[in-house]
VOFIGU-437255 format. One line per 8 residues: for each residue x, y, z of N, C-alpha, C. Coordinates in Angstrom, 3 decimals. Last residue first. Layout:
N
X:Y:Z:X:Y:Z:X:Y:Z; ...;
! end
This chain:
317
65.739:72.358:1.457:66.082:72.038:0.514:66.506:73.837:-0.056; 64.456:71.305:4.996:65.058:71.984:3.829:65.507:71.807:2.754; 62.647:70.323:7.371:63.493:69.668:6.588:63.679:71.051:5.383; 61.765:69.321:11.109:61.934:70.315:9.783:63.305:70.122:8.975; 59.379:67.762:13.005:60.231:68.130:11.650:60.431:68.688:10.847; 58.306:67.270:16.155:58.597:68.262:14.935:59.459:68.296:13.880; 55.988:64.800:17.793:57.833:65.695:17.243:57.357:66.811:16.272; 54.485:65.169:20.619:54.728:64.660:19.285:56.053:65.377:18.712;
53.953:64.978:23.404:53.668:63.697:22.569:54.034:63.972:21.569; 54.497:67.454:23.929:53.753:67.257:24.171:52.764:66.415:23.441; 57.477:68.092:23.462:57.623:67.973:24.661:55.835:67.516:25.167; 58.220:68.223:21.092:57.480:69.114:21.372:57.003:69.235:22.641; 61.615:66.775:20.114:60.315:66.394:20.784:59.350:68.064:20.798; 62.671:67.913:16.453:62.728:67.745:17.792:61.464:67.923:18.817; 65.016:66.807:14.066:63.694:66.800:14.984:63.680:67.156:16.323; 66.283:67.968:10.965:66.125:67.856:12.251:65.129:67.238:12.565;
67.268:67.732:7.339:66.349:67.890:8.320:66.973:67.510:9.675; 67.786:67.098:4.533:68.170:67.569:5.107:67.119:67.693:6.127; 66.399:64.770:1.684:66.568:66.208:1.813:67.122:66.629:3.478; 65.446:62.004:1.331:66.458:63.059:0.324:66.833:64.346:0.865; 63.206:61.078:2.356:64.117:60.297:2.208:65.527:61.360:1.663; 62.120:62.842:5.805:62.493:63.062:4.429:63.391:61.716:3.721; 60.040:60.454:7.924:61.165:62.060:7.480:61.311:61.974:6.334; 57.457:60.168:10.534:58.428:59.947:9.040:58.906:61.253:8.570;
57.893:57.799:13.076:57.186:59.033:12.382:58.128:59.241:11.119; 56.896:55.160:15.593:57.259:55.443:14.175:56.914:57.366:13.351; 55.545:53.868:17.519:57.302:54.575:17.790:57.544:55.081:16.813; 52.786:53.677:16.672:53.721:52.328:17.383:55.418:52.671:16.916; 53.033:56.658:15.436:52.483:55.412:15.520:53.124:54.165:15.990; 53.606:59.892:16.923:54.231:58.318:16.713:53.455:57.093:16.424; 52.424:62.663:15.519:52.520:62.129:16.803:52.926:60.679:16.552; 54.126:65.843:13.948:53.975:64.146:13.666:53.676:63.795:15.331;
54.452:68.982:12.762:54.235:67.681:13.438:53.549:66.922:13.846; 56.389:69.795:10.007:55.574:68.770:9.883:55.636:68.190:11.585; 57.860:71.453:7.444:57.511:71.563:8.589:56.260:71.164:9.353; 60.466:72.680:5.068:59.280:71.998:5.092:59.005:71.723:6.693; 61.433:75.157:3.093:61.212:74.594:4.285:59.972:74.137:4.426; 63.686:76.475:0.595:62.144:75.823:0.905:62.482:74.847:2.252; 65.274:79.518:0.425:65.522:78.081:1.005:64.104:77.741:1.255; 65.271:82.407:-0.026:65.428:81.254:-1.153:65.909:80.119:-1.144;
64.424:83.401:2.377:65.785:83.515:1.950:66.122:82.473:0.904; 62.016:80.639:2.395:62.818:82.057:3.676:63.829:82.446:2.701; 58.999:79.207:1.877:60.341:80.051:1.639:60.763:81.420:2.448; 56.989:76.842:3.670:57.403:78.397:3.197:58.925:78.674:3.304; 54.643:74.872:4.717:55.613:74.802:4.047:55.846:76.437:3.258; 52.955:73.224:7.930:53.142:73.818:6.678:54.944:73.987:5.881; 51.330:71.427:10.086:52.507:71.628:9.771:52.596:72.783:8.586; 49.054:70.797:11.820:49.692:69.715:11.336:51.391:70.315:10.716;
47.300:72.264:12.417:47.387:72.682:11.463:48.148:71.670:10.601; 46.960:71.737:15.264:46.059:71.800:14.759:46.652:71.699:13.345; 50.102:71.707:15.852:48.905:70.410:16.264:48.007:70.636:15.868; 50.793:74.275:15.491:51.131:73.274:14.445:50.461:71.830:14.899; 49.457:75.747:17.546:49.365:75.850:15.766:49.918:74.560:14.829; 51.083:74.811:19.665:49.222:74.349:19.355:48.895:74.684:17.866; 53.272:75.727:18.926:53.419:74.275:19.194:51.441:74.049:18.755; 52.602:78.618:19.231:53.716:77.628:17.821:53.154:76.193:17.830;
51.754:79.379:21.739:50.836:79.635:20.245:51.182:78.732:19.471; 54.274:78.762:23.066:53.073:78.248:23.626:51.851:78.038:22.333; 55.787:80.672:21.794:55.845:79.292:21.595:54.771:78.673:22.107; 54.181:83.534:20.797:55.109:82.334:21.782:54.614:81.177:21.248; 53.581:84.646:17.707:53.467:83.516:18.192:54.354:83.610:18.847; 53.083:86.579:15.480:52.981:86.946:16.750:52.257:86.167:17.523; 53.532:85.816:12.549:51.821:85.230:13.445:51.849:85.992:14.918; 56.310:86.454:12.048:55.092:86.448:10.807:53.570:86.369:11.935;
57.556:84.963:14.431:57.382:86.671:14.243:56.047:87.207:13.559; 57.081:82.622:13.669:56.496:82.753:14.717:55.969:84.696:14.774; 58.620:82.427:11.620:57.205:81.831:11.209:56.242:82.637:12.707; 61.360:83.110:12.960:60.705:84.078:12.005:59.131:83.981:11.153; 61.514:80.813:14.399:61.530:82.052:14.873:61.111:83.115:13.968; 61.374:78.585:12.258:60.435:79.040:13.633:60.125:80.371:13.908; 63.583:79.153:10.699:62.486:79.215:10.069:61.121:79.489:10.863; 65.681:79.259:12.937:65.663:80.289:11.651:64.020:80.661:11.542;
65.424:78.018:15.986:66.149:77.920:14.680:64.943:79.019:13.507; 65.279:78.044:18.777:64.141:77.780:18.532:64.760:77.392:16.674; 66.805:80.045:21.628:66.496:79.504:19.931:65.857:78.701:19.881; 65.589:82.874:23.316:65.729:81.306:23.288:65.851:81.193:21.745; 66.479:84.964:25.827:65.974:84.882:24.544:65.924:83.433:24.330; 65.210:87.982:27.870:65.257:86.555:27.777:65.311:85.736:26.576; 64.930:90.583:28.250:66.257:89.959:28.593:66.716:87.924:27.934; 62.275:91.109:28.963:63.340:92.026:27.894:64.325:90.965:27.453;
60.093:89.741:30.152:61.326:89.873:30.266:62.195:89.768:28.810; 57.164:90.190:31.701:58.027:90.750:30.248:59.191:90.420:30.680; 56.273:86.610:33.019:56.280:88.447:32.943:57.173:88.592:32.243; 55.304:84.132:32.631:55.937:84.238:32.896:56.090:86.093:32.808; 53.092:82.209:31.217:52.958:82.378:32.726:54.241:83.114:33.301; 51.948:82.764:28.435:53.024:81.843:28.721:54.108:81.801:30.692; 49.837:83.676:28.708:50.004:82.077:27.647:51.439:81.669:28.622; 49.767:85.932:30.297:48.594:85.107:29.877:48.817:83.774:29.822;
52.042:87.820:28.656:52.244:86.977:30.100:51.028:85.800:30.474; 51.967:88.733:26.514:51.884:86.906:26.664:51.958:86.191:27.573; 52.805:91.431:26.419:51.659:91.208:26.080:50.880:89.830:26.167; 55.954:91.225:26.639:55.175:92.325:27.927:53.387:91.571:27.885; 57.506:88.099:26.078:56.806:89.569:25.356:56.228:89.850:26.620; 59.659:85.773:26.522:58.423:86.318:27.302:57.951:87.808:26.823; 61.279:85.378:24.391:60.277:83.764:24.630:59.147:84.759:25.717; 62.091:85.961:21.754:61.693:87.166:22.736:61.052:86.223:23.253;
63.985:83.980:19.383:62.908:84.376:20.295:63.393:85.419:21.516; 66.428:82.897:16.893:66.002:83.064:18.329:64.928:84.001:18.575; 67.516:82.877:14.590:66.887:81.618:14.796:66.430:81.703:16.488; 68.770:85.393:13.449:69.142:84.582:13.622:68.819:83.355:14.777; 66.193:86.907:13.023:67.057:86.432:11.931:68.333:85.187:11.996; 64.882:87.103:15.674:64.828:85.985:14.756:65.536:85.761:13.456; 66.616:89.126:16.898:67.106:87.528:17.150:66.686:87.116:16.235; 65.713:92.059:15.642:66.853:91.370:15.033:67.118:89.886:15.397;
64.077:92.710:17.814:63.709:93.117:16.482:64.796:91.883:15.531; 64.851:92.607:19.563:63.362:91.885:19.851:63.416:92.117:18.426; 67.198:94.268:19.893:67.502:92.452:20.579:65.858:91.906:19.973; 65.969:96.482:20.207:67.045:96.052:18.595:67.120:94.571:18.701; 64.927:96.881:22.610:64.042:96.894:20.923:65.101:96.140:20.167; 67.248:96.635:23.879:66.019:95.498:24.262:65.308:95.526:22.819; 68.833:99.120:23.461:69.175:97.374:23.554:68.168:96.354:23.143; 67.292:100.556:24.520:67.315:100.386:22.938:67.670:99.262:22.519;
65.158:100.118:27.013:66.282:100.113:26.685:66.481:99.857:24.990; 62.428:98.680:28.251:62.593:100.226:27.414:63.846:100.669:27.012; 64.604:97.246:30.617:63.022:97.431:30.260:62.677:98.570:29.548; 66.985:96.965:31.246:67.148:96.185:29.928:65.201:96.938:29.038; 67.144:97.702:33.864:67.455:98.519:32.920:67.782:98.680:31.299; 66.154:95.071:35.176:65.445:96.825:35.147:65.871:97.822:33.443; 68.918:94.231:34.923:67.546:93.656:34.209:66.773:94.738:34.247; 72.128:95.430:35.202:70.814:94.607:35.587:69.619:94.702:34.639;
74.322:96.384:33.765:74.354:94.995:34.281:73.326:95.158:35.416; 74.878:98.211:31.638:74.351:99.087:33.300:73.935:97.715:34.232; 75.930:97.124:29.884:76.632:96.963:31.109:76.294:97.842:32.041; 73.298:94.676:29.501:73.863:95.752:29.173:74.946:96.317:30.195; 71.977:91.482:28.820:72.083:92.267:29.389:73.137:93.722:28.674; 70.533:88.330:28.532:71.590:89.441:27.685:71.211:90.629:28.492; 70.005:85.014:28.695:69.754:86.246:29.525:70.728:87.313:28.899; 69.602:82.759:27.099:70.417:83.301:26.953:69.829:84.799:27.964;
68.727:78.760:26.239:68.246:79.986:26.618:69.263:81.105:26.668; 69.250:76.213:25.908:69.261:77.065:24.851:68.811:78.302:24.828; 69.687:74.569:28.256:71.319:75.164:27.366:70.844:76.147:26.092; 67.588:73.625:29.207:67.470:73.200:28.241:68.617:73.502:27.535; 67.666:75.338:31.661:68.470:74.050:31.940:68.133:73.291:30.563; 66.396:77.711:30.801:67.762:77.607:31.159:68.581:76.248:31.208; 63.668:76.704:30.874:64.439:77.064:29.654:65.892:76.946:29.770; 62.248:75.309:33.795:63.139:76.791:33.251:64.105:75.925:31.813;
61.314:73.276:35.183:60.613:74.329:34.654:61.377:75.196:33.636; 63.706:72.245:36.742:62.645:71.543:36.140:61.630:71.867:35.199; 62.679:74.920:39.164:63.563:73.464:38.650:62.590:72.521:38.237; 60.059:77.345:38.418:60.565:76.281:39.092:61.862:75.319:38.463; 60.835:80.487:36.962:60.129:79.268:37.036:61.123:78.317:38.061; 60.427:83.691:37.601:61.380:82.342:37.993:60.665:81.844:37.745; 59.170:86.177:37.920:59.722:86.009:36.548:60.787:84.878:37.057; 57.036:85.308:39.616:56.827:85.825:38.589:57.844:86.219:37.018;
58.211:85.859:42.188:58.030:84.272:41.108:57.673:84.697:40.220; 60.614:87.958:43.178:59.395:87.898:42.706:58.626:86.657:41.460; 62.703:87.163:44.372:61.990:88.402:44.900:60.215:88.246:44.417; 63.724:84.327:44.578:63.639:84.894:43.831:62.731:86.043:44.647; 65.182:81.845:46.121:65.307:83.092:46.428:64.704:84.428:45.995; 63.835:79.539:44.944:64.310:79.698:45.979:63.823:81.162:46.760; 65.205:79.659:42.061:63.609:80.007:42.665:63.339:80.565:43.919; 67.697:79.924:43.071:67.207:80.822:42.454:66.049:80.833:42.383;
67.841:77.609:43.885:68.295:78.709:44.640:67.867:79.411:43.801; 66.815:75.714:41.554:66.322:76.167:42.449:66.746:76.813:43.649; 69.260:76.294:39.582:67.695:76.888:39.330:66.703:76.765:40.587; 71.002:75.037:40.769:71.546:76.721:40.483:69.786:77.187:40.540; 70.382:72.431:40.505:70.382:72.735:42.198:70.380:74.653:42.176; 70.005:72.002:37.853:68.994:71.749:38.234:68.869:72.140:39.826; 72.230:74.367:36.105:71.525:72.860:36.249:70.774:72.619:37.687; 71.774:76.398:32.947:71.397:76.209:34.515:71.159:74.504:34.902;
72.790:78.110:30.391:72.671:77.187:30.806:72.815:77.146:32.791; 73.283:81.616:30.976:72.874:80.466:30.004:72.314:79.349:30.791; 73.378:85.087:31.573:72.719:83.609:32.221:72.989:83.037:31.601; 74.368:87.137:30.638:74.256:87.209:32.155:74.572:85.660:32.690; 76.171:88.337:28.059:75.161:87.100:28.627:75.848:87.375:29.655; 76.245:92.136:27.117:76.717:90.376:27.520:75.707:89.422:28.108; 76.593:94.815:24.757:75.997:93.627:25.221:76.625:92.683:25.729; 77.482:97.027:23.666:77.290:97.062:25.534:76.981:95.940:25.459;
77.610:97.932:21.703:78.637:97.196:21.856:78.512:96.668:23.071; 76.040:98.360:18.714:75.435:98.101:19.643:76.528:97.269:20.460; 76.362:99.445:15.923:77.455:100.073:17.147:76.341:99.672:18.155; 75.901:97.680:14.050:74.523:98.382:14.615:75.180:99.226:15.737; 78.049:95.641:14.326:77.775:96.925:13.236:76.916:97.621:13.411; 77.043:94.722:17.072:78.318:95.365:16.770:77.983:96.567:14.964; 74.799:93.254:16.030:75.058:93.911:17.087:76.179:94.766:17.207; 76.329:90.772:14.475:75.598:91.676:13.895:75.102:93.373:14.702;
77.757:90.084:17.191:78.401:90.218:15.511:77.358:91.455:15.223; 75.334:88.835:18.023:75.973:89.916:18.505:77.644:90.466:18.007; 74.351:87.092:16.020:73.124:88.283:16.403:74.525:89.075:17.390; 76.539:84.906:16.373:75.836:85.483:14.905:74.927:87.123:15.102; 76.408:84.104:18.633:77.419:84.945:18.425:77.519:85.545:17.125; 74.155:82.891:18.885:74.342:84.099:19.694:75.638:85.063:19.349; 74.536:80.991:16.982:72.889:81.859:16.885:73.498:82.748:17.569; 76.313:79.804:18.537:76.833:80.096:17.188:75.612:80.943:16.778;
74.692:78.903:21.286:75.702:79.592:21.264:76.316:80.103:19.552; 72.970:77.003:19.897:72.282:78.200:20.900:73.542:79.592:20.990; 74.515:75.056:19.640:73.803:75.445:18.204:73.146:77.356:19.031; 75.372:74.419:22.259:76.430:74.943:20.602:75.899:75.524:19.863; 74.044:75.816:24.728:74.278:74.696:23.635:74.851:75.629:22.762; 76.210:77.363:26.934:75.233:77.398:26.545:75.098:75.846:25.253; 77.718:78.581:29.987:77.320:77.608:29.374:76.465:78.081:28.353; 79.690:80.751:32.008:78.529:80.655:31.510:78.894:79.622:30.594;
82.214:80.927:33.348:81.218:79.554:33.606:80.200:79.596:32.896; 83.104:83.012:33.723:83.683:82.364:32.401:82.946:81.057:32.522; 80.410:85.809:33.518:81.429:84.754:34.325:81.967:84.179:33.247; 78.995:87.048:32.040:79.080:87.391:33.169:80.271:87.366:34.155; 80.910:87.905:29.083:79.643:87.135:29.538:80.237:87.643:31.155; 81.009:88.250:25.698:81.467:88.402:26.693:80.481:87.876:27.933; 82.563:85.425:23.391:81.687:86.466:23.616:81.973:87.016:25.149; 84.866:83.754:23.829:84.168:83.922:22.127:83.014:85.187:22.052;
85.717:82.862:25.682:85.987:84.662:25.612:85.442:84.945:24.645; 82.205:82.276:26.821:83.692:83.497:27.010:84.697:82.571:26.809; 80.781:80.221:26.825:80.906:81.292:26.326:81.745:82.016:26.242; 81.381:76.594:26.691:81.656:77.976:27.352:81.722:78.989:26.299; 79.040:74.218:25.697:80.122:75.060:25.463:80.223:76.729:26.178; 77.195:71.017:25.001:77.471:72.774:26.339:78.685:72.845:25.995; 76.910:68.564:24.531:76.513:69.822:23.712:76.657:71.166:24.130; 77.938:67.037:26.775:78.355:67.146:25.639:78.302:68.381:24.853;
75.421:66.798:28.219:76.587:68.130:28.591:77.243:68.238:27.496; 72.251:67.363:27.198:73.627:66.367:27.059:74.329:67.171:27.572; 69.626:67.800:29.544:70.411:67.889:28.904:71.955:67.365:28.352; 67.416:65.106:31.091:68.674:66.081:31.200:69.346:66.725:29.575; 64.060:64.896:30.184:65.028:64.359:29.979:66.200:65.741:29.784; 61.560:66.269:30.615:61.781:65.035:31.051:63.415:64.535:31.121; 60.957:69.362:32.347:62.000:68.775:31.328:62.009:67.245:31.863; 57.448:69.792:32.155:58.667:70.493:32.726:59.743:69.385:31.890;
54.091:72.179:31.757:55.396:71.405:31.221:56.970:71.201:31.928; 53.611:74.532:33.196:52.904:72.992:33.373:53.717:71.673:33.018; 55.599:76.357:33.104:55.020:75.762:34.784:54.087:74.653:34.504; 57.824:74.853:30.424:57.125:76.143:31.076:56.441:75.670:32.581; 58.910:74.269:27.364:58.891:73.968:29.000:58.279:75.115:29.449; 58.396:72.297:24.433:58.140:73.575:24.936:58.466:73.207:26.607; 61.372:72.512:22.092:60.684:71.576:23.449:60.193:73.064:24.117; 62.415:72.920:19.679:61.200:73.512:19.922:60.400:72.600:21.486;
65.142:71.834:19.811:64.844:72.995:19.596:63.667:73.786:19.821; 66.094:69.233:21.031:65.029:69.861:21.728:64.925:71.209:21.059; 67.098:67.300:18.935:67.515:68.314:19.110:67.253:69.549:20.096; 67.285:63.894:19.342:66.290:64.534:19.361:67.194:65.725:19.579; 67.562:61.858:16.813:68.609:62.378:17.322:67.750:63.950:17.897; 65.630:59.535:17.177:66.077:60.087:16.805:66.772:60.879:17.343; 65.831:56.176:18.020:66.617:56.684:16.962:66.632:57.950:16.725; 63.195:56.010:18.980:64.060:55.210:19.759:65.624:55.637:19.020;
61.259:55.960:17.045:61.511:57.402:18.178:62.886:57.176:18.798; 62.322:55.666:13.670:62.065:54.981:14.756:62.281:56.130:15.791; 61.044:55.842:10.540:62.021:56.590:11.542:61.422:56.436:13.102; 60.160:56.029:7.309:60.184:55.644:8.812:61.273:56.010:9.477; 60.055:58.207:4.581:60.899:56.875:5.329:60.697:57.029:6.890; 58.771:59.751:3.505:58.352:59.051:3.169:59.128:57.743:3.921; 58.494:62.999:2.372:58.524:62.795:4.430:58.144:61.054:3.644; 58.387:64.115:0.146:59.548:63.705:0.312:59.770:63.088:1.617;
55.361:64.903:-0.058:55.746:63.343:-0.642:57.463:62.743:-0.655; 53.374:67.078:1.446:55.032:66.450:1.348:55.433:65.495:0.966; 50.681:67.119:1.739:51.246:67.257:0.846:52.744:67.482:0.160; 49.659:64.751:4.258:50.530:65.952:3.916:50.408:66.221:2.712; 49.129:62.758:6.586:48.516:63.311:5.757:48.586:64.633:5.246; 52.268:60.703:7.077:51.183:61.764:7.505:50.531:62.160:6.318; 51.856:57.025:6.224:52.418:58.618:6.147:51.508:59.537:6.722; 51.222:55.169:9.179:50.672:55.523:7.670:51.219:56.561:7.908;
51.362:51.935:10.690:52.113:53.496:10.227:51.842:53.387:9.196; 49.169:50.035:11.807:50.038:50.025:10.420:50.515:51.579:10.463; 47.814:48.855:14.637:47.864:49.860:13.513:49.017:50.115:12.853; 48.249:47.123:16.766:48.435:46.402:15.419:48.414:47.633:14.481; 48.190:47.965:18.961:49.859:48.184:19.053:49.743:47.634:17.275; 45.957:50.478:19.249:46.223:49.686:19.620:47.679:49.109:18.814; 45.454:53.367:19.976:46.268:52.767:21.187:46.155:51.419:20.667; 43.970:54.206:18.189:45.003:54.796:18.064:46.268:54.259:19.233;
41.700:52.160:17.939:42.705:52.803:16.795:43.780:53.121:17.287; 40.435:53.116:20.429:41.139:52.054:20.465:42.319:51.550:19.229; 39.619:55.998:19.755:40.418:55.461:20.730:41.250:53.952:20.611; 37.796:54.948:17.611:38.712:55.807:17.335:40.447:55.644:18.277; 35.726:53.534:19.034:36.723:53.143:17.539:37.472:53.905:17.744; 35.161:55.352:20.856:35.567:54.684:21.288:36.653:54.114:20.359; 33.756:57.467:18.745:35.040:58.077:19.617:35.721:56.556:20.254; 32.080:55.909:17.545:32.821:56.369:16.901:34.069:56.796:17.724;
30.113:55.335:19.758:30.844:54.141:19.306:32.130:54.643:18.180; 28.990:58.102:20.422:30.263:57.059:21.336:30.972:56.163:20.851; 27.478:58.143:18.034:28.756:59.245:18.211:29.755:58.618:19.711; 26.109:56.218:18.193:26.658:56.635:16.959:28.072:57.167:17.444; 25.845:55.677:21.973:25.288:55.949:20.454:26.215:56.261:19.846; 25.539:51.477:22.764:25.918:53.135:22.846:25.513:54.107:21.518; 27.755:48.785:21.672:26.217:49.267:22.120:26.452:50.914:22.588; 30.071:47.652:21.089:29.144:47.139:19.979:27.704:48.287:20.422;
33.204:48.970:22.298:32.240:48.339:22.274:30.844:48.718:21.327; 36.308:48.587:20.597:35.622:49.419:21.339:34.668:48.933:21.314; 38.978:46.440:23.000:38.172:46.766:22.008:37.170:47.350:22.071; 40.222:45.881:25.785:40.446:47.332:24.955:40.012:47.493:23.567; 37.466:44.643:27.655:38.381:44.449:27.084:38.985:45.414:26.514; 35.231:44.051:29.529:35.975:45.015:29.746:37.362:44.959:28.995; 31.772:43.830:27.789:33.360:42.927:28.395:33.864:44.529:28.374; 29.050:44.721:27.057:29.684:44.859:28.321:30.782:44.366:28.763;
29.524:43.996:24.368:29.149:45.429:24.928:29.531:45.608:26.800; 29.549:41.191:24.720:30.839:42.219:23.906:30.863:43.651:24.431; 27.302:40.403:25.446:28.673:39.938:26.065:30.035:40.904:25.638; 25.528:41.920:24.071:25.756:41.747:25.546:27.059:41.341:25.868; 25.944:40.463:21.993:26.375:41.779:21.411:26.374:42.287:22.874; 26.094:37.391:22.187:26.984:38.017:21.589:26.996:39.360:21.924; 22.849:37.365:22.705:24.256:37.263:23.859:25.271:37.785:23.324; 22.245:37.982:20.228:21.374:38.731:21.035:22.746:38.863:22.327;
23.575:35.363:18.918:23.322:37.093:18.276:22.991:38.165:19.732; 21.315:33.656:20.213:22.728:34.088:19.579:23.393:35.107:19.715; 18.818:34.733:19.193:19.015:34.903:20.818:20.510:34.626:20.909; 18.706:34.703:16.237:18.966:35.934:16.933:18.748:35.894:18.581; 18.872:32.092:16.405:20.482:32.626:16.032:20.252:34.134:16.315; 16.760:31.167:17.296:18.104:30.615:18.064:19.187:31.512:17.590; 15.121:31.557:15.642:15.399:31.884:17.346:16.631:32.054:17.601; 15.760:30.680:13.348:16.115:32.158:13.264:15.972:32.581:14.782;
15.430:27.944:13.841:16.422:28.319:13.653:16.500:29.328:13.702; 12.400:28.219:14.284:13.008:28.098:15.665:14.475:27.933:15.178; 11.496:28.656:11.758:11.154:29.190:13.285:12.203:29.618:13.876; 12.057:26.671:10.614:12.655:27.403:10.311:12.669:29.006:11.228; 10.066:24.441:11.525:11.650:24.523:11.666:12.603:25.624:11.389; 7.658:25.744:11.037:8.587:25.945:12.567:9.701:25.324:12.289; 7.901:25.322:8.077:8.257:26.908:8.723:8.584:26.411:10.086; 8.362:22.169:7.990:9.118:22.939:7.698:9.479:25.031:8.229;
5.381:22.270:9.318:7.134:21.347:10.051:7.798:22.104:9.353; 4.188:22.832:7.269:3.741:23.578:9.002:5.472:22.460:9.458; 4.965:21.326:4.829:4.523:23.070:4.926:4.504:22.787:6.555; 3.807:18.679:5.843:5.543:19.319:5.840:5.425:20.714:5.529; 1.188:19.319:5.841:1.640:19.156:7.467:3.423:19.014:6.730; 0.168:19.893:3.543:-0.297:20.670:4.412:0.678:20.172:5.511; 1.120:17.671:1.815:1.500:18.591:1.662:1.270:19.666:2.837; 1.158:14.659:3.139:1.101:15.686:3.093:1.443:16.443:2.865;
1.993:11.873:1.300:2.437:12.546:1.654:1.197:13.974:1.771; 0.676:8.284:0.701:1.014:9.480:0.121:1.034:10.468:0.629; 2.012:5.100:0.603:1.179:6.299:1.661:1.411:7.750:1.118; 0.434:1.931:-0.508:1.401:3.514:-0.828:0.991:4.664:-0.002; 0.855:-1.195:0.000:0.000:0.000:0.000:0.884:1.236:0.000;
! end
């Protein structure tokens, strides 16, 4: 005998079978996105809104150790070779320091050279960096044909017990930063004076205009203006100069930028590119992808930390 098949009852078995597979895989599914959303792992999580789950992605992007170094997003196609942090030859030219910021890492002594007799100076102990010191003896050269002859370094380089007797002692904090704090112990700072040899008398002094007018040509800063006490927590001081190199110091002049301004301009802006004296400069900073940032394959350049996660590169041609 032949039994012939329902059509009506495998139709009704077949949909609940098919039922109770799509249960199962969206109650599946369902744990999955619970279990993920709430693990405490450093991946970003599956639940939240639009705009959390984006910042979280984002976050975990940028901290995690598998992201691939990618060139910066430039229009510099010569910044194209890696370059390990662990390798570079960091120059601190643009390390910013100040009362929030302070110096992670000592200065080389190596790079310290006595001032006198090559210039004149307080003491024969004054210090400064090399590159800080050949900037200084370039601008007071030039100083001289300007019959500007009264000038000497007071201050340079400071190490870390000099700067706090001198906080220490200071009359008025307002123009001391703390050890640890101070420019001075970076070797690239320079206190200049006149031989009415004090500071008072540097304030409205012709000295002082010609010194604010003329460093950046040669690669140095007015690091505290009368008008920046604000930004850069420190009062006018006439007296105070810092290098910083050529293209800075005179990018900075161009914008009536402290450094405090420099460094956040170029984190927003990422970097730019402009002729000085019929030399193209290029100028780019970079925060590290798993230790990595990129330089020029061909062309000439520095770096140096920004003291606030990321470097700075500048390259010439």
């Amino acid at each position: 005998m032949t039994h012939r098949r329902n059509p009506r009852r495998s139709s009704q078995r077949f949909f609940v079978f098919t039922l109770l597979t799509f249960g199962l895989i969206f109650t599946v599914l369902l744990l999955m996105i619970h279990a993920l959303g709430a693990s405490d792992t450093n991946g970003p999580s599956l639940l939240g809104s639009p705009r959390a789950i984006a910042a979280e992605a984002q976050a975990f992007l940028e901290s995690s150790d598998h992201v691939t170094p990618q060139p910066p997003p430039t229009n510099f196609p010569e910044f194209s070779r890696k370059l390990n942090t662990a390798d570079i030859p960091d120059t601190g030219y643009l390390k910013l320091v100040n009362r929030e910021r302070a110096i992670t890492t000592p200065v080389n002594s190596a790079h310290l050279t006595t001032v006198w007799p090559d210039l004149p100076a307080r003491t024969s102990y004054v210090e400064l960096h090399q590159t800080a010191f050949q900037a200084l003896q370039d601008l007071f050269a030039a100083a001289g044909r300007a019959n500007i002859n009264s000038l000497f370094v007071a201050s340079g380089f400071r190490g870390t017990e000099e700067q706090r007797t001198i906080y220490q002692n200071a009359a008025d904090p307002a123009f001391v930063l703390p050890p640890g704090h101070s420019e001075h112990q970076l070797g690239l700072a320079a206190d200049i004076l006149t031989s009415a040899n004090n500071f008072s008398s540097m304030v409205g002094s012709p000295e002082a205009a010609w010194l604010a007018e003329h460093a950046p040509a040669f690669g140095l800063i007015l690091r505290y203006p009368a008008d920046k006490q604000d930004i850069t927590g420190v009062a006018y001081e006439p007296w105070h100069f810092r290098y910083v190199g050529r293209i800075h110091a005179w990018y900075m002049g161009e914008r009536d930028f402290v450094l405090e301004e420099y460094i956040e301009y170029l984190q927003a802006q990422g970097g730019f590119q402009a002729t000085l004296d019929g030399r193209t400069y290029y100028v780019l900073y970079q925060r590290p992808q798993n230790g990595i940032i990129f330089v020029p394959e061909h062309l000439s350049f520095n770096v140096s930390s920004a003291n606030t996660g990321g470097y700075i590169v500048t390259a010439w041609r």
